[in-house]
C-alpha positions in Angstrom: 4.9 -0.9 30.4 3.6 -3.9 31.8 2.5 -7.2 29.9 3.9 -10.2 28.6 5.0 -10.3 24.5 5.4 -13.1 21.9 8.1 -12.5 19.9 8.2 -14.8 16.6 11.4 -14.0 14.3 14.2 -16.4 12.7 16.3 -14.0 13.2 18.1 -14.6 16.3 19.6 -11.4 16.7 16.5 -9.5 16.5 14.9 -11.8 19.6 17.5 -11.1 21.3 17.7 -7.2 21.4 13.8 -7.2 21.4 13.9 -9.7 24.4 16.2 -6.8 26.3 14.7 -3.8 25.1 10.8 -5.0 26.6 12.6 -6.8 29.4 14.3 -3.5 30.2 10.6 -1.5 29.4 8.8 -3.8 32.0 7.7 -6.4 29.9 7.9 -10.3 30.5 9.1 -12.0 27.0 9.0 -15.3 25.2 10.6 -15.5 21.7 10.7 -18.1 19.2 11.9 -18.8 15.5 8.8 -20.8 14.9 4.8 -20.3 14.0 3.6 -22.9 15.5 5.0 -22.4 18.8 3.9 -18.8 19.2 0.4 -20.4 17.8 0.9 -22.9 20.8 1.5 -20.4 23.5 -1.5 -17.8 22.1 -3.9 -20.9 22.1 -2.5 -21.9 25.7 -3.5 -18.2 26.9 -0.2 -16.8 27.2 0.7 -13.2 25.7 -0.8 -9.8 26.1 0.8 -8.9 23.0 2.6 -10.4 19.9 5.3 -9.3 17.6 5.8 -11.3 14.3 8.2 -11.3 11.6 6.3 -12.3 8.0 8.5 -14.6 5.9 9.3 -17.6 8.9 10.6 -21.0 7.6 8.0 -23.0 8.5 4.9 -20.1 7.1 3.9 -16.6 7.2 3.2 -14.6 10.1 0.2 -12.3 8.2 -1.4 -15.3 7.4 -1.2 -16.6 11.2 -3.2 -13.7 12.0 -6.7 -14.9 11.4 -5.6 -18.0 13.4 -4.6 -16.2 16.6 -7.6 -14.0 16.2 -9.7 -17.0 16.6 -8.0 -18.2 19.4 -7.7 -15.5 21.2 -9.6 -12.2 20.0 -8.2 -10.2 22.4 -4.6 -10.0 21.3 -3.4 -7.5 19.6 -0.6 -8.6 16.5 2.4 -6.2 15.7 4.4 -7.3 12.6 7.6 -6.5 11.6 9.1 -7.5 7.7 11.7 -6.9 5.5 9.3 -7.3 2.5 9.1 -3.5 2.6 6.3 -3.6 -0.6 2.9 -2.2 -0.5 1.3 -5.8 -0.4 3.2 -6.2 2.4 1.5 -3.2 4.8 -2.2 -4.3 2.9 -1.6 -7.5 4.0 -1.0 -6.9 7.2 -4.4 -4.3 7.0 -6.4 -6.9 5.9 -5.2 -9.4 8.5 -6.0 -6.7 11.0 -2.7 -6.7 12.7 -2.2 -3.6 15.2 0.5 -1.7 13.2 3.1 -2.8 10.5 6.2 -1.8 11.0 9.0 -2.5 8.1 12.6 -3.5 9.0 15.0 -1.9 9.3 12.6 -0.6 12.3 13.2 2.1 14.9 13.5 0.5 18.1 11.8 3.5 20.1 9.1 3.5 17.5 8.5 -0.5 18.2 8.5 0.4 21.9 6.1 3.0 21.7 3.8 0.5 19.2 3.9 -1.8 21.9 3.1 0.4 24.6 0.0 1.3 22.6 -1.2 -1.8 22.0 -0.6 -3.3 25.3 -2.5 -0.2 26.8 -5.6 -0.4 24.2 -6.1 -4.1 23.9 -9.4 -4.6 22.2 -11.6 -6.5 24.0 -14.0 -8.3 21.0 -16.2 -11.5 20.7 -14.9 -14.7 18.9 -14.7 -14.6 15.3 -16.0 -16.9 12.8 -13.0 -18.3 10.6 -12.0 -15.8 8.3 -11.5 -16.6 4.8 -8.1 -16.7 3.2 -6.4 -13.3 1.8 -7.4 -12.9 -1.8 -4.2 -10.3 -2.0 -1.5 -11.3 -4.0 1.4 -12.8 -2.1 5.0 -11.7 -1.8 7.2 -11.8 -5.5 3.4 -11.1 -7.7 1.8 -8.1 -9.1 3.5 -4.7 -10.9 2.5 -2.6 -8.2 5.5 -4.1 -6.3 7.5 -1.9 -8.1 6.2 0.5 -5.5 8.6 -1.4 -3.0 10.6 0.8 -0.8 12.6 1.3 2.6 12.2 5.1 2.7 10.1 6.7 5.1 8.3 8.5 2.8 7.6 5.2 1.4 6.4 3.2 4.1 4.3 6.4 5.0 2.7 6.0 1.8 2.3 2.3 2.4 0.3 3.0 6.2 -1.8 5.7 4.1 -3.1 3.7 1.7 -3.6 0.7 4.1 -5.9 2.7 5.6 -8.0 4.6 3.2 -7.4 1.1 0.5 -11.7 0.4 1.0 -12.6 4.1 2.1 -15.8 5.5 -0.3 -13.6 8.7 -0.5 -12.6 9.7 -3.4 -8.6 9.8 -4.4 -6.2 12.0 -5.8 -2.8 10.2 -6.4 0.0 13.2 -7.2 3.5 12.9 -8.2 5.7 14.0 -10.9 6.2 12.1 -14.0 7.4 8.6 -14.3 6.7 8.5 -10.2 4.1 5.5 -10.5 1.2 7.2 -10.3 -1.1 4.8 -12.7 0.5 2.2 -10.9 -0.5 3.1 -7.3 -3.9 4.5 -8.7 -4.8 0.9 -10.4 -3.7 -0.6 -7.5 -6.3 1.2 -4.7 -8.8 -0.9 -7.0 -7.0 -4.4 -7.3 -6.2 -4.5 -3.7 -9.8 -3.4 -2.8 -13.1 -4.7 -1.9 -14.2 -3.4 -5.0 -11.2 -5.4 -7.2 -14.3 -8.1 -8.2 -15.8 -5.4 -10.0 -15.1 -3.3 -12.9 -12.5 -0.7 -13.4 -12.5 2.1 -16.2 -10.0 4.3 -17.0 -10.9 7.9 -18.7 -7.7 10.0 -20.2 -8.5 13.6 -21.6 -8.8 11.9 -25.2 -12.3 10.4 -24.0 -13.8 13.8 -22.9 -16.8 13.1 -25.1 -20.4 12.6 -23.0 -21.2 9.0 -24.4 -17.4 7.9 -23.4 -17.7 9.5 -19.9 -21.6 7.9 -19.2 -20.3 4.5 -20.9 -17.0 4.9 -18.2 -19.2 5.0 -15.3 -21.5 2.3 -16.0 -18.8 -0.2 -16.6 -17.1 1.1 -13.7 -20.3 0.6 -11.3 -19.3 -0.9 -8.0 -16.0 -0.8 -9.0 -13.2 1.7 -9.6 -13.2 4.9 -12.2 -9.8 6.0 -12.5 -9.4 9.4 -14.4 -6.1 10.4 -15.8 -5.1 14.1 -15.6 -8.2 15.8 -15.3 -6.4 19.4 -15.7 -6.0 17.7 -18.9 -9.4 17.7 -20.3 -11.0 20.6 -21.4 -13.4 23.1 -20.2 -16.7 21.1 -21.8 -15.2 17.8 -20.4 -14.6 18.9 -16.8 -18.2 20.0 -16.6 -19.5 16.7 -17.7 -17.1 14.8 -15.1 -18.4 17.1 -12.8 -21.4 16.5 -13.4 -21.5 12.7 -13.6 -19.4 12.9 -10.6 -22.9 14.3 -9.0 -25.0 12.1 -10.8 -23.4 8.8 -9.3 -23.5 10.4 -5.9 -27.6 11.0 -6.5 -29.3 8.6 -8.5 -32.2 9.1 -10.4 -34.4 7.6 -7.8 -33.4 9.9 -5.6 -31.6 6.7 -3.3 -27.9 7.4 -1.6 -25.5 5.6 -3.6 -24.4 2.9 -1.3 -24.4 -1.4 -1.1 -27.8 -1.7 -3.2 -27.0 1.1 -5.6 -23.2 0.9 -6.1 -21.8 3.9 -7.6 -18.1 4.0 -8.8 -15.1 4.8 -6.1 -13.2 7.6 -8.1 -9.4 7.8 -8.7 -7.9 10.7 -10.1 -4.1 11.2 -11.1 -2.2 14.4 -11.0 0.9 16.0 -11.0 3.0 16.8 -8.1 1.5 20.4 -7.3 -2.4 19.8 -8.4 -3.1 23.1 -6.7 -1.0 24.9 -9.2 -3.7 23.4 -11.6 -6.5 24.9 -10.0 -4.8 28.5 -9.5 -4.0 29.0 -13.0 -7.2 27.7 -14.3 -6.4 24.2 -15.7 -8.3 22.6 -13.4 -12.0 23.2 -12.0 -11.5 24.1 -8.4 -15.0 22.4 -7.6 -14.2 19.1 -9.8 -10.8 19.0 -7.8 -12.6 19.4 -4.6 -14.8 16.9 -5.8 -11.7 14.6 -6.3 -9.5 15.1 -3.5 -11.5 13.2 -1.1 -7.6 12.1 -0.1 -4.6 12.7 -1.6 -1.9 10.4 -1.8 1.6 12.1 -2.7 4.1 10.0 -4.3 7.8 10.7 -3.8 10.0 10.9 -6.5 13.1 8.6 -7.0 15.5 11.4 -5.3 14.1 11.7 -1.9 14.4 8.0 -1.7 17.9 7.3 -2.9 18.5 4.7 -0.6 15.3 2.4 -2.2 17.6 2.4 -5.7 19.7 -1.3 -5.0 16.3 -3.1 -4.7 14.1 -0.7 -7.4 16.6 -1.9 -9.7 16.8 -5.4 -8.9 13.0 -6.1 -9.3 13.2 -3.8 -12.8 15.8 -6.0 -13.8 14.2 -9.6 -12.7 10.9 -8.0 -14.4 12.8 -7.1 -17.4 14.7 -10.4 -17.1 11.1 -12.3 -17.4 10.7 -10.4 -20.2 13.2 -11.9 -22.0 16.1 -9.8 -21.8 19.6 -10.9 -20.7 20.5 -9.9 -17.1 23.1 -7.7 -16.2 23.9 -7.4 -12.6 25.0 -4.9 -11.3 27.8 -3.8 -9.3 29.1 -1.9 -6.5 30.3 1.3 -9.2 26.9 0.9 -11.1 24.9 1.5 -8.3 26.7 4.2 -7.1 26.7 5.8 -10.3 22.7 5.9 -10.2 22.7 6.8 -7.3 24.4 10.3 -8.3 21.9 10.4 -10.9 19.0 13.3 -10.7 16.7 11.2 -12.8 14.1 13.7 -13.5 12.0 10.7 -15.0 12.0 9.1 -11.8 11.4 5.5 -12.1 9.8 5.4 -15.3 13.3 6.8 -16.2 15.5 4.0 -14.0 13.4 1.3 -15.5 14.3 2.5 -19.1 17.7 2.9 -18.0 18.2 -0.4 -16.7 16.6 -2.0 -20.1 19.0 -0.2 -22.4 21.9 -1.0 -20.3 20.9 -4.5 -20.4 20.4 -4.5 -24.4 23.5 -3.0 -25.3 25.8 -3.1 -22.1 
């Protein structure tokens, strides 16, 4: 591997073994705790690659992107953060950064990042200046209760970085209490298509005038239907055919940027499949549907994502007015033993009545 690399983290330990490992790999380094000097040296020309950390003392390192972009187009951004949320990895999308990778990171696999990058630097035009993120920031929004070091977290968090402003349509799956509304209204809010409208259809609004008036407020926006294997026979077929509808206007025009049909989201439980083979579900509406499917893991395959789960249910709930109740080394451990069946829905309620009455 050959090329020089920025390195910009506070952390002093973490320049220091990523100043050896890319020494040792081929690679010429120069690491700083500051923004503004690794601004300085990308500006100056220097750098075939950098590596930022997010949350710097003096700024952000996601919002330095569109800066080093201008300066030099060329350079291809890896960032690194302990703010292992979903905003986080969008963020970093948005920005355009070459790969997000959360701490506590896999050295090889930041190796291997770099490698790529170093070996498929773009080569683009100037920009124009970019305008500022419209995402929320760090510490704002519920959908960072979807916050998580897991693997099958932060796999989640790539997946829907990438397809966040696809046209496809979504099915988000997961068992009960997983976060599935959450994540669903969140592929709208974090969109391109969060300025516009987004309706929400359950099986109780099955009826033609609720699904046509459904779609036109959700034009150019978002139209996320809950548990389609939950409406019935009639209802499916009208879906369907909407579904068809938005897709082919009446002019006979594509749906696209002058004739903005709604992007579709649909929830379902953890084996939608199942729904289709035992008849709940219309196989050609869930084809229809599962344009992607995002799979949400529940609460026990990511036991270790409990400590901070529970510390933002418990600031959340604390905001909410209830006393806080910290908890200890036992406590933890305790739900950590815990099968929770309810999955976070079930932690949260958990948390709230220990609070109340602990």
């Amino acid at each position: 591997m050959d090329g020089t690399v920025l390195i910009a983290d506070d952390d002093r330990s973490i320049r220091t073994v990523l100043t050896q490992a890319l020494t040792r790999a081929g690679c010429r380094v120069h690491a700083t705790g500051s923004l503004q000097q690794l601004l300085r040296w990308a500006e100056e020309g220097r750098g075939d690659l950098v590596v930022t950390d997010v949350m710097m003392p003096d700024g952000n390192g996601i919002d330095l992107i569109p800066a080093i972009r201008r300066a030099r187009p060329d350079l291809p951004v890896i960032v690194i953060s302990a703010q292992n949320t979903m905003v986080t990895a969008l963020r970093a999308a948005e920005a355009e950064a070459f790969e997000y990778l959360p701490k506590p990171f896999d050295l090889p696999d930041l190796l291997g990042k770099s490698r790529e990058a170093l070996a498929r630097r773009a080569r683009r035009a100037p920009t124009e200046a970019e305008p500022p993120s419209t995402l929320p920031e760090e510490g704002q929004g519920a959908a960072l209760s979807l916050i998580g070091h897991a693997p099958s977290m932060q796999a989640l968090f790539r997946l829907v970085a990438r397809i966040v402003n696809a046209d496809l349509p979504v099915v988000v799956s997961g068992a009960p209490g997983t976060g599935k509304s959450t994540l669903a209204r969140a592929l709208h809010a974090f969109s391109d298509r969060r300025g516009a409208g987004l309706a929400v259809l359950t099986p109780a609004d099955g009826g033609a005038a609720a699904i046509e008036a459904a779609f036109a407020r959700a034009a150019g926006g978002t139209l996320l239907i809950e548990n389609p294997a939950g409406f019935d026979a009639q209802a499916q077929a009208r879906l369907l055919a909407a579904i068809e509808a938005a897709d082919r206007p009446e002019d006979g025009s594509a749906s696209g940027a002058d004739n903005p049909g709604p992007r579709v989201v649909a929830t379902m439980e953890a084996d939608p499949q199942a729904a289709v083979e035992n008849g709940a579900l219309r196989a050609d509406l869930f084809y229809r549907l599962a344009g992607v499917r995002v799979d949400i893991p529940p609460l026990t395959a990511r036991l270790d994502d409990i400590p901070a789960l529970a510390a933002h249910l418990m600031a959340r709930a604390e905001a909410q007015g209830i006393a806080p109740r910290p908890l200890g080394g036992e406590a933890l451990a305790a739900l950590r033993a815990h099968h929770f069946p309810g999955n976070v829905r079930e932690l949260d309620n958990l948390l709230r009545a220990l609070a109340l009455t602990g």
